[in-house]
C-alpha positions in Angstrom: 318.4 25.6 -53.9 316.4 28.5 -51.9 312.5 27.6 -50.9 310.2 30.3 -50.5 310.5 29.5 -46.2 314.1 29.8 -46.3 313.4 33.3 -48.1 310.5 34.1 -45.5 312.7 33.6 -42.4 315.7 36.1 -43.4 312.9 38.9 -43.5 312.5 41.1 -40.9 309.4 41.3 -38.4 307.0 44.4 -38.7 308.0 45.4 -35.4 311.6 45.3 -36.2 311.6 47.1 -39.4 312.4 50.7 -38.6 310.9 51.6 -42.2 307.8 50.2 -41.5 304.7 53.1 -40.6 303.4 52.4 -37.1 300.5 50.1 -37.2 297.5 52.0 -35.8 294.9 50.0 -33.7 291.7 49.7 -34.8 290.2 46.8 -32.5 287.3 47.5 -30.4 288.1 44.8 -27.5 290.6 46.6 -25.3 293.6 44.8 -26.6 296.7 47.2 -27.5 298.6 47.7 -30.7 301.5 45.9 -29.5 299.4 42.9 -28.1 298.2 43.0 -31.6 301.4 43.1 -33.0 302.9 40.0 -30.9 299.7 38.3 -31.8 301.1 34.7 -33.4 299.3 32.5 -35.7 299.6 28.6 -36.0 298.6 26.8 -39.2 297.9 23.2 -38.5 295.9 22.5 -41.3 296.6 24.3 -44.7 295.1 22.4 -47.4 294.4 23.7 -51.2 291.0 25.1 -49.5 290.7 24.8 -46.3 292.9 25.8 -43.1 292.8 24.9 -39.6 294.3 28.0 -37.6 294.9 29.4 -33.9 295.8 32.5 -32.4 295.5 34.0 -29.3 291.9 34.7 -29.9 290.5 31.6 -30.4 290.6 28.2 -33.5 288.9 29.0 -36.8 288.2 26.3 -39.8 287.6 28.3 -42.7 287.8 28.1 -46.3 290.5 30.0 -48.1 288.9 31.9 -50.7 285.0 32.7 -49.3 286.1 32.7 -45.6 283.2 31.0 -44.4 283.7 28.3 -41.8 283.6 27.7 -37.8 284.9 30.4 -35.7 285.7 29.3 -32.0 286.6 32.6 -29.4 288.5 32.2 -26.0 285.7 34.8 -24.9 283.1 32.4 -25.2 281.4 33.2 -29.1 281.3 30.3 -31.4 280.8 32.1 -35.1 279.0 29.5 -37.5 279.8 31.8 -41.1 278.1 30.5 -44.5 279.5 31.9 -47.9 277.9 32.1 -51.3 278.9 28.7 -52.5 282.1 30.0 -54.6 283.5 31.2 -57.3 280.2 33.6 -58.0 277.4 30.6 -57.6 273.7 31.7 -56.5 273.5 28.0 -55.0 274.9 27.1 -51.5 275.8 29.3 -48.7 272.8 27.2 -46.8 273.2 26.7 -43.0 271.7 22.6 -42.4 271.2 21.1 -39.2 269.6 17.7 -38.9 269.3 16.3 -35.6 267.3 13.0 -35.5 267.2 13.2 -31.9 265.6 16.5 -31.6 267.7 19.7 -30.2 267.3 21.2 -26.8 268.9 24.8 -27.2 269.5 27.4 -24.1 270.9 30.6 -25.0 270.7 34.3 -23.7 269.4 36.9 -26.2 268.9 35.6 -29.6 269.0 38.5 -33.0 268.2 36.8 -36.0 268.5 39.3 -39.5 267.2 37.2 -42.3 267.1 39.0 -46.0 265.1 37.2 -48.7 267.1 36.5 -52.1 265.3 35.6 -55.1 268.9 33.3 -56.1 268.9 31.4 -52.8 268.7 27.7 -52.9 265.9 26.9 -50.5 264.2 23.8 -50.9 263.0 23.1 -47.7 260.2 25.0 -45.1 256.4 26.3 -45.7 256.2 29.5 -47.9 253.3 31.5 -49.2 253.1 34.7 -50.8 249.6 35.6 -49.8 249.9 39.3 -49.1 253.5 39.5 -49.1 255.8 42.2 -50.7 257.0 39.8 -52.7 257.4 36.2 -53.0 260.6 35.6 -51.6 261.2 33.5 -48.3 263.0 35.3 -45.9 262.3 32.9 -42.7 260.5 30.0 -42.8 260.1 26.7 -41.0 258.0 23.3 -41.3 257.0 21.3 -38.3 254.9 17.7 -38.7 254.1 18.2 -35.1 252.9 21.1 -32.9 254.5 24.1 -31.8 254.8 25.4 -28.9 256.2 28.7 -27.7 255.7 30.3 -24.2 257.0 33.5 -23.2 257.2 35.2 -20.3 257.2 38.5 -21.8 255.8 40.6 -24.5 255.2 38.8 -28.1 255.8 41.7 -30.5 254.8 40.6 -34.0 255.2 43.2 -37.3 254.7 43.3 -40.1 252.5 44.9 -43.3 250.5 42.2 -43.6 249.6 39.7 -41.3 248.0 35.7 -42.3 246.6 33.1 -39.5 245.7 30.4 -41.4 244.2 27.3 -39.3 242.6 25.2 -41.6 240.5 23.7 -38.5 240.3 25.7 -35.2 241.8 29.1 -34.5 241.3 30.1 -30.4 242.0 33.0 -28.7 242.6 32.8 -24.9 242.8 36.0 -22.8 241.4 38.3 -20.2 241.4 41.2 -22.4 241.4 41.4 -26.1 242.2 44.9 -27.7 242.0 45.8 -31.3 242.5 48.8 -32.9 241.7 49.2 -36.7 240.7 51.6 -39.5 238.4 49.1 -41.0 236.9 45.7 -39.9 235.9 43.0 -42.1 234.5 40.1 -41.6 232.8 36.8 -43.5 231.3 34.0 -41.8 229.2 31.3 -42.3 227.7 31.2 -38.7 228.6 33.1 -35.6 227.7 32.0 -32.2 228.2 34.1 -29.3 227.2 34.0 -25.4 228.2 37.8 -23.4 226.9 38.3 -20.2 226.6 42.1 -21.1 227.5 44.3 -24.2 228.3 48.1 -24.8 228.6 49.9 -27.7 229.2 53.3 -28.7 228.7 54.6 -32.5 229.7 57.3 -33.1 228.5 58.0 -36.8 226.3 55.5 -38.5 225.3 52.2 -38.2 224.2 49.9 -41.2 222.7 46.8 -40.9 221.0 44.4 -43.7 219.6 41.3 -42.8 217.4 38.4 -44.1 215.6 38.0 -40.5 216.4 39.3 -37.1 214.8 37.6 -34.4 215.6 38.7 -30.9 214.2 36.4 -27.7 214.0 37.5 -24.2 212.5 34.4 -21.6 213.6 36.4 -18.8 210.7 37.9 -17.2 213.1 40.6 -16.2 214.5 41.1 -19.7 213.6 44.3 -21.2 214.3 47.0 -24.6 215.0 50.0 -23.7 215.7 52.6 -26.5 217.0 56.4 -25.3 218.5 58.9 -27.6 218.6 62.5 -28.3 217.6 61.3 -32.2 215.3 59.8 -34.5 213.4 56.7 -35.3 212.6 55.8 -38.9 211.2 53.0 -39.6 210.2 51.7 -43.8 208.2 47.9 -43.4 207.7 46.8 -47.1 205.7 44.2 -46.1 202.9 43.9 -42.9 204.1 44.5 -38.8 202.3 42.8 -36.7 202.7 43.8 -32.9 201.2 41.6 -30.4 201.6 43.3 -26.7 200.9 40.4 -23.8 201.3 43.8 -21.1 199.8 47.2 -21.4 200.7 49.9 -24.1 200.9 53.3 -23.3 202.8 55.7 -25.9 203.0 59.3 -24.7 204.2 61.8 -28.1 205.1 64.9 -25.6 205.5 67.5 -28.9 208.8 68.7 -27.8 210.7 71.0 -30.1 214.1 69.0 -31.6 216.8 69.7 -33.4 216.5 69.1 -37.2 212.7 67.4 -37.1 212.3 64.1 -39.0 208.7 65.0 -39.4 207.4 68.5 -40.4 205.2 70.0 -38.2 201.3 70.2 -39.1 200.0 73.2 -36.5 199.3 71.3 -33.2 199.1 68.0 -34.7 201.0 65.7 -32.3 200.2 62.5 -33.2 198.9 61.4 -37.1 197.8 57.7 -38.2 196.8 57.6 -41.8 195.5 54.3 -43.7 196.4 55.7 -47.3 194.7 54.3 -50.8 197.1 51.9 -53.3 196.4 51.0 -56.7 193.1 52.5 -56.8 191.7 50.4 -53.8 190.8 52.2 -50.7 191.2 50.7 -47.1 189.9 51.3 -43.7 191.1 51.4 -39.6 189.7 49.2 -37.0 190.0 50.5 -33.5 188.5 47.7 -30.7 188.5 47.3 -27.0 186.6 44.6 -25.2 185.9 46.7 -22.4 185.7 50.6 -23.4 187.0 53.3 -25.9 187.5 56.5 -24.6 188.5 59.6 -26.6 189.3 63.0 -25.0 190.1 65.9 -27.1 191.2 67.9 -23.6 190.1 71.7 -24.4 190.1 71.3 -27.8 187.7 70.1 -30.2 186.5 66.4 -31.3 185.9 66.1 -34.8 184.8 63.1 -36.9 184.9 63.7 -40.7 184.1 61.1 -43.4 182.9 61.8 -47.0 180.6 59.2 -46.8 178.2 59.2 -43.2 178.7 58.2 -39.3 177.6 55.1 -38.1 177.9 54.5 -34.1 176.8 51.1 -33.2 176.3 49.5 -30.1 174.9 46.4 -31.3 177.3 43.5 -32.9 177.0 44.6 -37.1 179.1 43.7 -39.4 181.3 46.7 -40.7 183.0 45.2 -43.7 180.8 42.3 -44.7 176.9 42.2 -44.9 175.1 41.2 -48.1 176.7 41.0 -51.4 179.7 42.6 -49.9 178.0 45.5 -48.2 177.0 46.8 -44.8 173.3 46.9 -44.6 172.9 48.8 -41.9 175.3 51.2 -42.4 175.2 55.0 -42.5 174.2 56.2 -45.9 176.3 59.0 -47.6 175.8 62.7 -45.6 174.4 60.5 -42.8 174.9 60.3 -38.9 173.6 57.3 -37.6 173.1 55.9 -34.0 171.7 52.1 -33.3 171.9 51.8 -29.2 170.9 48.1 -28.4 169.1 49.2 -24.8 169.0 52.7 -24.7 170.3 56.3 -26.2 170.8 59.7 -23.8 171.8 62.8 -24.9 172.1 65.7 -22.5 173.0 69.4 -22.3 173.6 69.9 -18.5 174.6 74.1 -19.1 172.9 74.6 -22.5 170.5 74.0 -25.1 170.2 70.5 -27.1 169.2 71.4 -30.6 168.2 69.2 -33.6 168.1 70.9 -36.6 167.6 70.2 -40.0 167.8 72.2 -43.5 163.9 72.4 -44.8 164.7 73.9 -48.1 166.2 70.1 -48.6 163.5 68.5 -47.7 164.9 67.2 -44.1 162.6 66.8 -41.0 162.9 65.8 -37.5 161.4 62.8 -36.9 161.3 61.1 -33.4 160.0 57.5 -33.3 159.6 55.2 -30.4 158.5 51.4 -31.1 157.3 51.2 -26.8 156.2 55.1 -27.2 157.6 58.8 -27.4 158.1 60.0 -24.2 158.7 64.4 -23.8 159.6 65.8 -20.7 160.7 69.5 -19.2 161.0 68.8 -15.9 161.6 72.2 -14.5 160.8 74.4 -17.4 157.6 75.0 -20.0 157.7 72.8 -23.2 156.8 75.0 -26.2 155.9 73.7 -29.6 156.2 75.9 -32.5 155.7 76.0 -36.0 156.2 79.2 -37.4 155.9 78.3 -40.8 153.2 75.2 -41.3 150.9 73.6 -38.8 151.3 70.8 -35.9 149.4 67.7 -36.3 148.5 65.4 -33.8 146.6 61.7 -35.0 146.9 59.6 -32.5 144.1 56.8 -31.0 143.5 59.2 -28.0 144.4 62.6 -27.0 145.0 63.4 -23.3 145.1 66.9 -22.3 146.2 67.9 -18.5 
């Protein structure tokens, strides 16, 4: 009887077959076709699937129909191969290493290539498919402890979409922090922030909306400074109040700007109007404790009102009185002047007229309750009526 290795060992070697095509060498690692060619294979384990073979490369444990297995190289590479789990199973193929003792690992440069298959048999590790392609796991891993990872280098992470989830404290430690984005969102319950200084450079538009913004400076140094090229609107729906423990001095210099917020009104550099709403009109209270000076410069001073002129320098009340009213205010086409101790007028380069309209019925009436007391000091005095007569009652008349 003839076996199958009695038939194998009265067959020719490749390399003694003269009919056999030259073998052409296709290996990458230096060897030689005819190194390749004496190359000799030992079987010491050849099970139904499994084999246990050497060459001159190395020892491999493989299985015989997937391949996968442990691959051990004279050069120094140990191969660790998975398959698919056989015979066309979506199960198995898994890697598992379980070292109760821990693993301490030292290597030289490390590529890992992980593809995510929606058949794999992962049970193990932390997924989540928040903004993910898809929900597939390509590399995952679970620890109950902490991690810790330091490098010496560069940490390059990317990806489309990017998760840190700490579901207690998330710190950032560094001399500089850089971003770079299109768009930045945030949503917080409370922010808390100490900078010794801040810069920051818009360059379109700034939006803020807030509930209340209060800003404190205790520094005695501390100041607000506001400088720009542009303009300042400002729209209070309800009252500003603006209490200034210093001095206030506003200068409006009437330059000429580049599209004006305001539209210009002649010469008018400076307007503050106190407007009517609902029907109900409502006044301006201007007080110093000291003085109040006005200068028009060479222009003109004007006071207008549709109702009269009341200058005061006694303490009246303006906005009370009886029944709601002023007493001793100015009636309606009226210019009134109440000096407590005393009341000059004088024309040093002209004349000093008093005039009133007699075809309404007005007169000039002088009254003093010490006396009436007319001087010219360096000119005649002349009394004139051109059109009625002058009367003088008085208890004596003294003529000089």
């Amino acid at each position: 009887m003839t076996t199958k290795t009695d038939e194998a060992s009265k067959v020719d070697l490749a390399k003694n077959n003269a009919k056999t095509i030259n073998e052409v060498n296709s290996n990458e690692d230096g060897t030689t076709a005819e190194q390749n060619q004496d190359t000799e294979y030992t079987v010491i384990i050849n099970g139904e699937k499994i084999a246990l073979t050497t060459d001159k490369f190395g020892a491999s444990l493989v299985d015989k129909l997937e391949g996968h297995g442990l691959h051990i190289q004279k050069n120094g590479d140990i191969v660790v191969l998975s398959g698919s789990g056989g015979k066309g199973k979506g199960c198995g193929g898994r890697l598992l290493i379980n070292t109760k003792g821990g693993q301490i690992t030292k290597s030289g440069p490390i590529v890992v290539e992980a593809t995510a298959d929606s058949s794999s048999s992962t049970e193990s590790g932390s997924s989540t498919s928040e903004g993910a392609a898809n929900s597939q796991v390509a590399y995952s891993g679970y620890f109950s402890g902490d991690h810790e990872v330091e490098i010496q280098g560069t940490n390059y992470i990317k990806a489309r979409d990017i998760v840190l989830d700490a579901t207690d404290t998330l710190t950032l430690k560094a001399n500089k922090v850089l971003v770079q984005t299109d768009e930045w969102v945030e949503e917080k319950g409370l922010e808390k922030r100490k900078v010794d200084n801040v810069e920051e450079e818009v360059t379109s538009q700034r939006t803020s909306e807030v509930k209340e913004d209060t800003s404190k400076q205790y520094d005695g140094r501390a100041s607000q400074n506001v400088v720009g090229s542009g303009h300042i609107n400002q729209r209070v729906k309800g009252d500003y109040a603006l209490t200034v423990d210093g001095i206030a001095d506003i200068q409006v210099m009437c330059a000429d700007v580049k599209a004006p917020l305001i539209t210009r009104m002649g010469n008018v550099g400076l307007k503050i109007g106190v407007n009517s709403h609902k029907g109900k009109n409502y006044g301006a209270i201007l007080s110093a404790s000291s003085f109040f000076e006005i200068g028009a410069g060479s222009g003109n001073l004007t006071l207008s009102t549709a109702r009269g002129i009341h200058l005061d320098t006694q303490v009246f009340e303006t906005n009370q009185g009886l029944n709601g009213r002023d007493t001793n205010a100015a009636g309606i086409g009226e210019i009134k002047i109440d000096a407590k101790d005393g009341f000059t007028v004088n024309a040093w380069k002209g004349d000093a007229t008093i005039e009133t309209d007699k075809t309404a019925g007005g007169k000039v009436k002088i009254k003093g309750k010490e006396g009436v007391e007319v001087e010219a000091t360096t000119g005649d005095m002349t009394l004139e009526a051109k059109a009625g007569d002058i009367d003088m009652t008085a208890t004596k008349i003294y003529l000089n």
